[in-house]
LUMZA-399703 format. One record per residue (C-alpha): residue in three letters; y, z, x. Coordinates in steps of 0.5 Angstrom, whole numbers. Each point is the difference from the previous one (the first is absolute). Layout:
residues N
+-----+-------+-------+-------+
| res |     Y |     Z |     X |
+-----+-------+-------+-------+
| ALA |     Y |     Z |     X |
...
+-----+-------+-------+-------+
end
This chain:
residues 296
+-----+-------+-------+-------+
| res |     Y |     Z |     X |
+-----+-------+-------+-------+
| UNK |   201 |   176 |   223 |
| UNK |     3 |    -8 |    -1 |
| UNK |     5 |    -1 |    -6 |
| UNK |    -1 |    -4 |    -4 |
| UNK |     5 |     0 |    -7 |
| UNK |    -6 |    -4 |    -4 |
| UNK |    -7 |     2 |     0 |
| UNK |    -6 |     3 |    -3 |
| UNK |    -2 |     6 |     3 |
| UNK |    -4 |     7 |    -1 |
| UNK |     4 |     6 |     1 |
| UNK |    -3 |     7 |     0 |
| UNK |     3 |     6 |    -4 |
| UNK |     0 |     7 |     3 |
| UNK |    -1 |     5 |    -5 |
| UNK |     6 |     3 |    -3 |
| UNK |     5 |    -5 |     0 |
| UNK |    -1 |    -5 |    -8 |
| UNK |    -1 |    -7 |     2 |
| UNK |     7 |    -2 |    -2 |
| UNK |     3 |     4 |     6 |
| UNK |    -5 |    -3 |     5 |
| UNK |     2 |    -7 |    -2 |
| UNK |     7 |     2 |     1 |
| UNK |     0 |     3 |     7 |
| UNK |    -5 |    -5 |     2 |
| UNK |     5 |    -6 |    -2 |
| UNK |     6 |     5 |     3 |
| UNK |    -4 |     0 |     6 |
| UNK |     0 |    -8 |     1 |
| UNK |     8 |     0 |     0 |
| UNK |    -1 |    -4 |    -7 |
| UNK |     7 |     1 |    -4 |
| UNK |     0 |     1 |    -7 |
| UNK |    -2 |     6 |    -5 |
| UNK |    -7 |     3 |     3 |
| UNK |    -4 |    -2 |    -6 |
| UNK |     3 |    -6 |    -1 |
| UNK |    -4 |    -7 |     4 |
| UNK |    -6 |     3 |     0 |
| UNK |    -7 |     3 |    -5 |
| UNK |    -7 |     2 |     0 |
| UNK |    -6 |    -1 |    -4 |
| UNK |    -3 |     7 |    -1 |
| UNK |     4 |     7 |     0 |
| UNK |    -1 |     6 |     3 |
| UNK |     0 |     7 |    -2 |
| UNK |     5 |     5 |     6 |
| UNK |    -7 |     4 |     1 |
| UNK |    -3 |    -7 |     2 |
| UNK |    -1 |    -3 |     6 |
| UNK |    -2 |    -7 |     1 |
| UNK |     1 |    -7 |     0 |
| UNK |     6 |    -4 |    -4 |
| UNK |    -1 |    -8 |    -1 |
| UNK |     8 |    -2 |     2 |
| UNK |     4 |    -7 |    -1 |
| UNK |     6 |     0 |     4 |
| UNK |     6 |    -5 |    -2 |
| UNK |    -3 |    -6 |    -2 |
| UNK |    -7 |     2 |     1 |
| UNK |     1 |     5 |    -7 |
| UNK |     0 |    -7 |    -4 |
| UNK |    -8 |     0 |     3 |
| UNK |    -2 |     7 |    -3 |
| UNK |    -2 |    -2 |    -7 |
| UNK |    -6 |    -3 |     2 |
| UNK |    -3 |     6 |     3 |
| UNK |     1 |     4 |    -5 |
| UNK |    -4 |     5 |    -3 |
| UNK |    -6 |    -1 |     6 |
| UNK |    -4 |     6 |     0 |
| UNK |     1 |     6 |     4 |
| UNK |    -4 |     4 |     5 |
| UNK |     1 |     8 |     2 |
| UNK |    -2 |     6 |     4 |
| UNK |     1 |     6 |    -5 |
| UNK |    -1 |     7 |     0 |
| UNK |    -2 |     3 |    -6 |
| UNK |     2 |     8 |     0 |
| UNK |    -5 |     4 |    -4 |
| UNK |     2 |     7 |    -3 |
| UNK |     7 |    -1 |     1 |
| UNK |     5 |    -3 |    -7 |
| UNK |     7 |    -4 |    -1 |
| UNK |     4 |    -2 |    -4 |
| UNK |     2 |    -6 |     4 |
| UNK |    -9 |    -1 |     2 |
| UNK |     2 |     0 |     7 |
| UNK |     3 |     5 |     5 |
| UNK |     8 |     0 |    -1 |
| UNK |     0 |     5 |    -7 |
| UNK |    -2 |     7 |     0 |
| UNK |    -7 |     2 |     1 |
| UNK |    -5 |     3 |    -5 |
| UNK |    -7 |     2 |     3 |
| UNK |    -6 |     0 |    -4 |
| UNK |    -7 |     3 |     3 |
| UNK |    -5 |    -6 |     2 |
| UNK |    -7 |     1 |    -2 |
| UNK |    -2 |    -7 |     2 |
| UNK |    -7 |    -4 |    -3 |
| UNK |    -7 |     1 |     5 |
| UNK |     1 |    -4 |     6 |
| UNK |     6 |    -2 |     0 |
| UNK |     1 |    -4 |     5 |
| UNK |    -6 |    -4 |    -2 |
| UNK |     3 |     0 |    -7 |
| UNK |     6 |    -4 |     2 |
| UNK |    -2 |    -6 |     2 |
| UNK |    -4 |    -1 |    -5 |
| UNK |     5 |     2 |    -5 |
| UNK |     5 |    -6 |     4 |
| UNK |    -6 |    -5 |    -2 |
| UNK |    -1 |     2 |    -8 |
| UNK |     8 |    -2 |     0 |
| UNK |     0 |    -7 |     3 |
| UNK |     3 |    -5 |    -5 |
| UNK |     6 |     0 |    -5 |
| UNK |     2 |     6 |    -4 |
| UNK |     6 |     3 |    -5 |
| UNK |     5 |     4 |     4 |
| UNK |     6 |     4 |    -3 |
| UNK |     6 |     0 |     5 |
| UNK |     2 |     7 |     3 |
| UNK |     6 |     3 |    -3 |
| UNK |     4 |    -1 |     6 |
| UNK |     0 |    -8 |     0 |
| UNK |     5 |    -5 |     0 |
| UNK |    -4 |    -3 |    -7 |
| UNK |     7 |    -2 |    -4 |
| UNK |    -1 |     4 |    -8 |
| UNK |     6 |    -2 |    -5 |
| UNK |     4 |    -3 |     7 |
| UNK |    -1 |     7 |     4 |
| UNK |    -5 |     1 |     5 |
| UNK |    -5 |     5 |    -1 |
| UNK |     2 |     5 |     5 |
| UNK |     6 |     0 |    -2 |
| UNK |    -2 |     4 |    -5 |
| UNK |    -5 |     3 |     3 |
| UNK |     6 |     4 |     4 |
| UNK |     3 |     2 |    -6 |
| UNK |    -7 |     2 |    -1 |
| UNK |    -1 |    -4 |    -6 |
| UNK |    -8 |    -3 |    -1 |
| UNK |     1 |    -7 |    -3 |
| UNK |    -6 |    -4 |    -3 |
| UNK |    -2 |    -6 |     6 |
| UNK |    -5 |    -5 |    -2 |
| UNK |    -6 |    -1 |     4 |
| UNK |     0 |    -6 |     5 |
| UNK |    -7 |    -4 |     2 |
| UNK |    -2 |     2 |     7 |
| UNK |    -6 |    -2 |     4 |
| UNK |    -3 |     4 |     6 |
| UNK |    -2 |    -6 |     5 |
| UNK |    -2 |     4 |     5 |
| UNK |    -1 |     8 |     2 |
| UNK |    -4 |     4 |     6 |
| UNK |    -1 |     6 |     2 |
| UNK |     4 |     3 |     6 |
| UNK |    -1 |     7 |     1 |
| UNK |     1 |     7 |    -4 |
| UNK |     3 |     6 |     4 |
| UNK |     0 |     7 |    -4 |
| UNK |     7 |     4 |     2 |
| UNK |     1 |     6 |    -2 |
| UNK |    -2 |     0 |    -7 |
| UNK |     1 |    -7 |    -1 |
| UNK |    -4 |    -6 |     1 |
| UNK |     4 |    -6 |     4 |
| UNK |    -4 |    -7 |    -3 |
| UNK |     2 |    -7 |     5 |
| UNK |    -2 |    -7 |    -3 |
| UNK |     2 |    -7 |     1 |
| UNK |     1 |    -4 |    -7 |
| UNK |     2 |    -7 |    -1 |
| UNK |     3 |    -1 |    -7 |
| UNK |     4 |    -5 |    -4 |
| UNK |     7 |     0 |    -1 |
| UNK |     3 |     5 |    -3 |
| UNK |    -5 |     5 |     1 |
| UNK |     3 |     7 |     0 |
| UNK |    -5 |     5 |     6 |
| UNK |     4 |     5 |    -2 |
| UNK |    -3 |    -1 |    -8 |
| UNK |    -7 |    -1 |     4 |
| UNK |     1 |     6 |     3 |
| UNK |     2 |     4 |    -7 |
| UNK |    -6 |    -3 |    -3 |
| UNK |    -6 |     0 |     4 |
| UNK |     2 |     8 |     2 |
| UNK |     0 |     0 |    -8 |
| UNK |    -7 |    -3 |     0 |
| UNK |    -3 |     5 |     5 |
| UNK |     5 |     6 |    -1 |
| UNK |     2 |     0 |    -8 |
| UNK |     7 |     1 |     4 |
| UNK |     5 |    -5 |     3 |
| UNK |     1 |     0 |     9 |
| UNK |     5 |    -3 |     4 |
| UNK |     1 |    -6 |     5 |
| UNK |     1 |     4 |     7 |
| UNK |     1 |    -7 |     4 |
| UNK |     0 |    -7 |    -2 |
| UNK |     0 |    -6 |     5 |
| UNK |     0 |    -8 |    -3 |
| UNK |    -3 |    -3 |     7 |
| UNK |    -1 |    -7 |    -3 |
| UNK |     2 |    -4 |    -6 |
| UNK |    -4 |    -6 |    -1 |
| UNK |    -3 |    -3 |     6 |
| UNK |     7 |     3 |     4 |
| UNK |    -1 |     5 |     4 |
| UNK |     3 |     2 |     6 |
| UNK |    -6 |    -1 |     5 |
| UNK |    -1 |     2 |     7 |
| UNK |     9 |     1 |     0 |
| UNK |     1 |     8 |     1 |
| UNK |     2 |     3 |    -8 |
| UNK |     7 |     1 |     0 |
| UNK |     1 |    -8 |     2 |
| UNK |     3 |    -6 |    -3 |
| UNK |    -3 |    -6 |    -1 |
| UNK |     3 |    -7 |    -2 |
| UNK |    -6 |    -4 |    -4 |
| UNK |    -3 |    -7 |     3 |
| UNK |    -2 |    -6 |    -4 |
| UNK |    -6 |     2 |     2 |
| UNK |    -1 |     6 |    -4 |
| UNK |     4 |    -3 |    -7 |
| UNK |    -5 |    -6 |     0 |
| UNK |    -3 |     3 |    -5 |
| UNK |     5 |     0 |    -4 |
| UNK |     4 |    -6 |     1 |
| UNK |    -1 |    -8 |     1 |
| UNK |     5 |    -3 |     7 |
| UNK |     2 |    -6 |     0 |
| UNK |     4 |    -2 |     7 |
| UNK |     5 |    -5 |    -1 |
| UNK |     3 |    -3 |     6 |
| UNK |     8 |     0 |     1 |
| UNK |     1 |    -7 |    -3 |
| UNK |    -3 |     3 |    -7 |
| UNK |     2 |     7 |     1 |
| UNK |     7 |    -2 |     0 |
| UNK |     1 |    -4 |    -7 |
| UNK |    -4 |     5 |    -3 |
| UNK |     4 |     6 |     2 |
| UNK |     6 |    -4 |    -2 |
| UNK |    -2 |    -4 |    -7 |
| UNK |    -3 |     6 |    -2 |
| UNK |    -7 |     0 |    -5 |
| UNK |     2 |    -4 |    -4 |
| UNK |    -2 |    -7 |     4 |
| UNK |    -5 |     4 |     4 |
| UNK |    -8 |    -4 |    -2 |
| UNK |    -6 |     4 |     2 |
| UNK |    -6 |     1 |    -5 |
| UNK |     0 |     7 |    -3 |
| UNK |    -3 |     5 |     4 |
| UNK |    -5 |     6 |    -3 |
| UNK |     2 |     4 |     4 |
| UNK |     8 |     2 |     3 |
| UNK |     2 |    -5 |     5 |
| UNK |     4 |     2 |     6 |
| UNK |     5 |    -6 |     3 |
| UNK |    -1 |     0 |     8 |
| UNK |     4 |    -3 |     6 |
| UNK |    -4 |    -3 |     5 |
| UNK |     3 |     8 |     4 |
| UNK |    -4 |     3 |    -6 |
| UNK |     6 |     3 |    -4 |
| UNK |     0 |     0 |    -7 |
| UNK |     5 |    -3 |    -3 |
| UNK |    -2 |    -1 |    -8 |
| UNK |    -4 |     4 |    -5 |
| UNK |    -4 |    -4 |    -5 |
| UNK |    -3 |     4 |    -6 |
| UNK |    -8 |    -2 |    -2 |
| UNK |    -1 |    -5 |    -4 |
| UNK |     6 |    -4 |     1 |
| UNK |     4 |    -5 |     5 |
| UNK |     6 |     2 |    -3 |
| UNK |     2 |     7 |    -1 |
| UNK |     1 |     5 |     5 |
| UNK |     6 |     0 |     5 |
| UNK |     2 |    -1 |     7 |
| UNK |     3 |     5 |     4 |
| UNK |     5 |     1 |     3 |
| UNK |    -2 |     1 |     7 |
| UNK |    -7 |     0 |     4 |
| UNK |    -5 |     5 |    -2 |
| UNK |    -4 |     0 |     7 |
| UNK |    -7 |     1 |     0 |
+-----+-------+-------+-------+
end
Protein backbone atom coordinates (compact mmCIF):
# COMPACT_ATOMS: atom_id res chain seq x y z
CA UNK A 1 0.00 0.00 0.00
CA UNK A 2 1.63 3.95 -0.78
CA UNK A 3 1.59 6.07 2.16
CA UNK A 4 0.09 8.90 1.84
CA UNK A 5 -0.54 11.51 5.02
CA UNK A 6 -3.37 13.36 2.90
CA UNK A 7 -5.97 11.94 0.96
CA UNK A 8 -9.44 10.57 0.60
CA UNK A 9 -9.74 6.91 0.65
CA UNK A 10 -12.41 4.22 1.38
CA UNK A 11 -11.47 1.70 4.03
CA UNK A 12 -13.10 -1.23 5.09
CA UNK A 13 -14.28 -2.08 8.61
CA UNK A 14 -14.34 -5.47 10.01
CA UNK A 15 -17.05 -6.42 12.11
CA UNK A 16 -16.47 -6.37 15.63
CA UNK A 17 -14.41 -3.49 16.05
CA UNK A 18 -16.34 0.64 16.24
CA UNK A 19 -15.57 2.63 13.46
CA UNK A 20 -13.44 5.02 15.52
CA UNK A 21 -11.07 2.17 16.51
CA UNK A 22 -10.66 1.05 12.78
CA UNK A 23 -9.69 4.80 11.98
CA UNK A 24 -7.03 5.01 14.92
CA UNK A 25 -5.29 1.64 13.90
CA UNK A 26 -5.29 2.45 10.32
CA UNK A 27 -3.71 5.95 11.13
CA UNK A 28 -1.26 4.02 13.49
CA UNK A 29 -0.57 1.53 10.73
CA UNK A 30 0.92 4.66 8.46
CA UNK A 31 3.42 5.63 11.14
CA UNK A 32 1.51 8.84 11.59
CA UNK A 33 2.15 10.55 15.10
CA UNK A 34 -0.42 12.02 17.18
CA UNK A 35 -3.72 11.07 19.10
CA UNK A 36 -4.97 7.95 16.82
CA UNK A 37 -8.46 10.22 16.35
CA UNK A 38 -6.94 13.02 15.68
CA UNK A 39 -6.21 14.23 11.59
CA UNK A 40 -8.44 11.87 10.39
CA UNK A 41 -12.61 11.37 10.18
CA UNK A 42 -15.60 9.67 8.17
CA UNK A 43 -18.99 10.60 6.98
CA UNK A 44 -21.02 7.74 7.99
CA UNK A 45 -20.67 5.37 11.49
CA UNK A 46 -20.87 1.79 11.74
CA UNK A 47 -22.08 -0.06 14.20
CA UNK A 48 -19.28 -2.96 15.74
CA UNK A 49 -21.53 -5.83 14.26
CA UNK A 50 -21.53 -4.20 10.87
CA UNK A 51 -18.91 -4.47 8.28
CA UNK A 52 -18.24 -2.53 5.46
CA UNK A 53 -17.41 0.50 3.70
CA UNK A 54 -16.17 4.09 5.53
CA UNK A 55 -15.57 7.27 3.47
CA UNK A 56 -12.02 8.41 5.16
CA UNK A 57 -10.34 12.03 4.95
CA UNK A 58 -6.90 11.63 6.08
CA UNK A 59 -4.65 14.79 7.29
CA UNK A 60 -5.86 17.64 5.03
CA UNK A 61 -8.02 15.51 3.14
CA UNK A 62 -10.81 15.79 6.30
CA UNK A 63 -11.14 19.46 5.22
CA UNK A 64 -12.66 17.62 1.96
CA UNK A 65 -15.45 15.67 3.62
CA UNK A 66 -18.26 17.94 4.43
CA UNK A 67 -19.44 18.09 0.76
CA UNK A 68 -19.81 14.10 0.75
CA UNK A 69 -21.76 14.30 3.45
CA UNK A 70 -24.87 12.60 3.77
CA UNK A 71 -24.78 10.48 0.51
CA UNK A 72 -26.96 7.72 0.53
CA UNK A 73 -25.63 4.44 1.48
CA UNK A 74 -26.11 1.03 0.29
CA UNK A 75 -26.02 -2.57 2.31
CA UNK A 76 -26.11 -6.53 2.16
CA UNK A 77 -28.45 -7.66 5.15
CA UNK A 78 -29.73 -10.33 6.88
CA UNK A 79 -32.56 -10.23 8.42
CA UNK A 80 -33.35 -13.01 11.16
CA UNK A 81 -36.95 -14.17 11.66
CA UNK A 82 -37.87 -15.73 15.07
CA UNK A 83 -35.02 -14.59 16.92
CA UNK A 84 -35.24 -11.20 19.42
CA UNK A 85 -32.68 -8.55 21.10
CA UNK A 86 -32.68 -5.95 23.10
CA UNK A 87 -30.06 -4.40 20.74
CA UNK A 88 -31.92 -5.52 17.13
CA UNK A 89 -28.91 -7.36 16.09
CA UNK A 90 -26.95 -10.49 17.21
CA UNK A 91 -24.48 -9.29 20.36
CA UNK A 92 -27.72 -9.47 23.15
CA UNK A 93 -29.25 -12.24 24.47
CA UNK A 94 -31.24 -14.12 22.16
CA UNK A 95 -35.14 -14.84 22.86
CA UNK A 96 -36.73 -17.20 19.87
CA UNK A 97 -40.12 -16.84 19.06
CA UNK A 98 -42.10 -19.56 16.57
CA UNK A 99 -42.32 -18.61 12.87
CA UNK A 100 -45.29 -19.06 10.92
CA UNK A 101 -44.63 -17.48 7.92
CA UNK A 102 -47.34 -15.63 5.19
CA UNK A 103 -47.98 -18.44 1.92
CA UNK A 104 -45.18 -18.02 -0.35
CA UNK A 105 -43.11 -16.71 1.53
CA UNK A 106 -40.24 -16.50 -0.77
CA UNK A 107 -42.55 -14.65 -3.28
CA UNK A 108 -43.75 -12.82 -0.63
CA UNK A 109 -40.81 -10.95 0.06
CA UNK A 110 -39.78 -9.34 -3.15
CA UNK A 111 -43.06 -7.88 -3.49
CA UNK A 112 -43.14 -6.59 0.07
CA UNK A 113 -39.17 -5.02 -0.84
CA UNK A 114 -41.35 -3.10 -3.88
CA UNK A 115 -44.35 -1.72 -1.72
CA UNK A 116 -41.84 -0.27 0.57
CA UNK A 117 -39.75 1.97 -1.87
CA UNK A 118 -40.07 5.48 -1.21
CA UNK A 119 -39.83 7.77 2.08
CA UNK A 120 -41.14 6.72 5.30
CA UNK A 121 -41.04 7.87 9.20
CA UNK A 122 -38.35 5.68 11.40
CA UNK A 123 -37.96 5.69 14.99
CA UNK A 124 -34.19 5.09 15.78
CA UNK A 125 -33.37 1.61 17.88
CA UNK A 126 -32.91 2.09 21.57
CA UNK A 127 -29.41 1.16 21.19
CA UNK A 128 -28.47 4.40 19.24
CA UNK A 129 -25.88 7.22 19.29
CA UNK A 130 -29.17 9.77 18.87
CA UNK A 131 -28.31 12.36 21.62
CA UNK A 132 -31.50 12.87 24.23
CA UNK A 133 -31.03 15.99 26.86
CA UNK A 134 -27.05 15.68 25.83
CA UNK A 135 -26.85 11.67 26.57
CA UNK A 136 -26.96 9.35 23.72
CA UNK A 137 -29.46 6.77 23.89
CA UNK A 138 -27.60 3.77 24.58
CA UNK A 139 -26.48 5.12 27.09
CA UNK A 140 -29.60 4.89 28.79
CA UNK A 141 -30.43 1.82 27.36
CA UNK A 142 -27.50 0.18 29.28
CA UNK A 143 -28.96 1.43 32.31
CA UNK A 144 -32.09 -0.17 31.08
CA UNK A 145 -33.79 3.10 30.68
CA UNK A 146 -36.35 3.56 27.57
CA UNK A 147 -36.37 6.95 26.44
CA UNK A 148 -38.80 8.64 23.85
CA UNK A 149 -36.95 9.18 20.39
CA UNK A 150 -38.39 11.25 18.04
CA UNK A 151 -39.06 9.85 14.58
CA UNK A 152 -36.51 10.73 11.69
CA UNK A 153 -37.51 11.16 7.86
CA UNK A 154 -36.14 8.18 5.89
CA UNK A 155 -36.33 6.81 2.19
CA UNK A 156 -35.95 3.40 1.03
CA UNK A 157 -34.13 4.35 -2.67
CA UNK A 158 -33.66 0.66 -3.54
CA UNK A 159 -34.36 -2.91 -2.21
CA UNK A 160 -34.12 -6.59 -3.92
CA UNK A 161 -34.62 -9.71 -2.79
CA UNK A 162 -31.34 -12.25 -2.24
CA UNK A 163 -32.37 -15.30 -0.80
CA UNK A 164 -34.37 -16.88 2.11
CA UNK A 165 -32.75 -20.04 3.77
CA UNK A 166 -34.94 -21.90 7.06
CA UNK A 167 -32.34 -22.79 9.93
CA UNK A 168 -33.80 -24.86 12.34
CA UNK A 169 -36.80 -23.18 13.54
CA UNK A 170 -35.74 -19.87 11.77
CA UNK A 171 -35.80 -18.06 8.74
CA UNK A 172 -32.36 -16.40 7.37
CA UNK A 173 -33.85 -13.25 4.93
CA UNK A 174 -31.01 -11.67 2.64
CA UNK A 175 -31.42 -8.46 0.61
CA UNK A 176 -29.54 -5.54 -0.37
CA UNK A 177 -31.12 -2.02 -0.07
CA UNK A 178 -30.03 1.40 -0.56
CA UNK A 179 -31.07 4.12 1.67
CA UNK A 180 -30.76 7.62 2.73
CA UNK A 181 -28.26 8.89 5.07
CA UNK A 182 -29.14 8.21 8.67
CA UNK A 183 -31.11 5.46 7.74
CA UNK A 184 -31.04 2.55 10.66
CA UNK A 185 -31.36 -1.39 8.86
CA UNK A 186 -31.54 -2.35 12.08
CA UNK A 187 -34.86 -0.28 12.71
CA UNK A 188 -35.84 -1.68 9.38
CA UNK A 189 -35.29 -5.01 10.32
CA UNK A 190 -37.47 -4.34 13.52
CA UNK A 191 -40.24 -2.92 11.43
CA UNK A 192 -40.71 -5.01 8.61
CA UNK A 193 -40.66 -8.36 11.03
CA UNK A 194 -43.30 -6.31 13.07
CA UNK A 195 -45.43 -5.87 9.76
CA UNK A 196 -45.09 -9.66 8.71
CA UNK A 197 -44.91 -11.16 12.50
CA UNK A 198 -46.33 -8.63 14.97
CA UNK A 199 -42.82 -9.15 16.55
CA UNK A 200 -39.98 -7.61 16.40
CA UNK A 201 -36.36 -9.57 14.56
CA UNK A 202 -32.89 -8.91 14.30
CA UNK A 203 -29.83 -8.11 12.00
CA UNK A 204 -27.68 -11.50 11.70
CA UNK A 205 -25.12 -9.44 9.10
CA UNK A 206 -24.70 -5.99 7.98
CA UNK A 207 -22.55 -5.33 5.04
CA UNK A 208 -22.13 -1.10 3.64
CA UNK A 209 -20.66 -2.18 -0.11
CA UNK A 210 -20.97 1.24 -1.24
CA UNK A 211 -21.83 4.96 -0.19
CA UNK A 212 -22.99 7.09 -3.20
CA UNK A 213 -21.20 5.91 -6.18
CA UNK A 214 -18.18 4.87 -4.38
CA UNK A 215 -17.67 1.46 -3.73
CA UNK A 216 -14.60 -0.82 -3.82
CA UNK A 217 -15.14 -2.19 -7.66
CA UNK A 218 -13.20 -5.23 -8.53
CA UNK A 219 -10.33 -4.74 -5.56
CA UNK A 220 -10.80 -7.86 -3.02
CA UNK A 221 -12.95 -6.51 0.03
CA UNK A 222 -10.69 -5.92 2.91
CA UNK A 223 -8.67 -3.57 0.59
CA UNK A 224 -7.87 0.10 0.91
CA UNK A 225 -8.61 2.32 -1.88
CA UNK A 226 -7.29 6.04 -2.33
CA UNK A 227 -10.04 8.15 -4.39
CA UNK A 228 -9.23 10.00 -8.02
CA UNK A 229 -10.17 13.08 -9.44
CA UNK A 230 -12.16 11.01 -11.78
CA UNK A 231 -14.48 9.52 -9.25
CA UNK A 232 -15.33 13.25 -7.29
CA UNK A 233 -16.34 14.89 -10.39
CA UNK A 234 -19.57 14.56 -9.41
CA UNK A 235 -19.14 16.57 -6.69
CA UNK A 236 -16.43 19.35 -7.16
CA UNK A 237 -15.74 21.73 -9.83
CA UNK A 238 -11.31 21.69 -10.66
CA UNK A 239 -9.62 24.37 -11.39
CA UNK A 240 -5.69 23.63 -12.33
CA UNK A 241 -3.37 26.42 -11.75
CA UNK A 242 -0.18 26.59 -13.22
CA UNK A 243 2.90 27.28 -10.58
CA UNK A 244 3.26 31.06 -11.07
CA UNK A 245 -0.60 31.54 -10.13
CA UNK A 246 -0.50 28.77 -7.60
CA UNK A 247 2.07 30.20 -5.53
CA UNK A 248 0.71 33.69 -4.91
CA UNK A 249 -2.37 32.27 -3.99
CA UNK A 250 -1.06 29.77 -1.44
CA UNK A 251 0.95 32.76 -0.11
CA UNK A 252 -1.72 35.83 0.01
CA UNK A 253 -4.35 33.63 1.14
CA UNK A 254 -8.46 33.90 -0.46
CA UNK A 255 -8.79 37.03 0.29
CA UNK A 256 -6.96 38.35 -3.50
CA UNK A 257 -7.95 35.30 -5.04
CA UNK A 258 -10.43 36.55 -8.41
CA UNK A 259 -12.56 33.85 -9.74
CA UNK A 260 -16.57 33.60 -10.35
CA UNK A 261 -18.41 31.74 -7.75
CA UNK A 262 -18.83 28.17 -8.50
CA UNK A 263 -22.22 26.24 -8.01
CA UNK A 264 -20.64 23.69 -6.84
CA UNK A 265 -17.19 22.94 -4.21
CA UNK A 266 -13.99 23.96 -6.27
CA UNK A 267 -10.78 22.09 -5.60
CA UNK A 268 -7.51 24.24 -6.31
CA UNK A 269 -5.05 22.03 -8.30
CA UNK A 270 -1.25 22.05 -9.45
CA UNK A 271 -0.44 21.21 -12.54
CA UNK A 272 0.70 17.44 -10.79
CA UNK A 273 -3.01 16.98 -9.70
CA UNK A 274 -2.66 17.79 -5.93
CA UNK A 275 -5.05 19.67 -4.04
CA UNK A 276 -4.02 22.77 -2.41
CA UNK A 277 -7.28 24.70 -1.72
CA UNK A 278 -10.90 24.18 -1.00
CA UNK A 279 -13.68 26.65 -2.01
CA UNK A 280 -17.32 26.52 -0.72
CA UNK A 281 -19.93 26.67 -3.52
CA UNK A 282 -21.44 29.71 -4.41
CA UNK A 283 -18.45 31.82 -3.24
CA UNK A 284 -14.85 32.69 -4.66
CA UNK A 285 -13.94 33.64 -1.32
CA UNK A 286 -14.65 31.28 1.36
CA UNK A 287 -12.90 28.17 2.11
CA UNK A 288 -9.61 27.29 2.95
CA UNK A 289 -6.05 26.40 1.90
CA UNK A 290 -4.39 23.28 3.17
CA UNK A 291 -1.79 23.15 4.72
CA UNK A 292 -0.33 20.20 2.65
CA UNK A 293 -1.39 18.58 -1.04
CA UNK A 294 -4.44 16.33 -0.72
CA UNK A 295 -3.13 13.68 -4.02
CA UNK A 296 -5.74 12.42 -6.23
Amino acid sequence: MTKRNDALLLLWKERGPTSQSILGDFKKSLGLPGNPREGIGHTGTLDPFAEGLLLVGLGEGTKLLSPLMGLSKTYEAQLQFGASTETLDDTSEITSWPVEPPENFEAFLPDFLKKKIGSFEQVPPQFSAVKVDGKRAYEFAREGKEVELKARQATLESARHLSLEKIGPHWLWSFECTVSSGTYIRALARDWSLEIFSKPSILKGLKRTAIGPFNLGSSPLGDIKFLQKEELTAFFDFLTLPDSLLQPFIQNGLRRFERAPSERPVLVLDELGQVWSYLEAKTAKTGRILKSPVIL
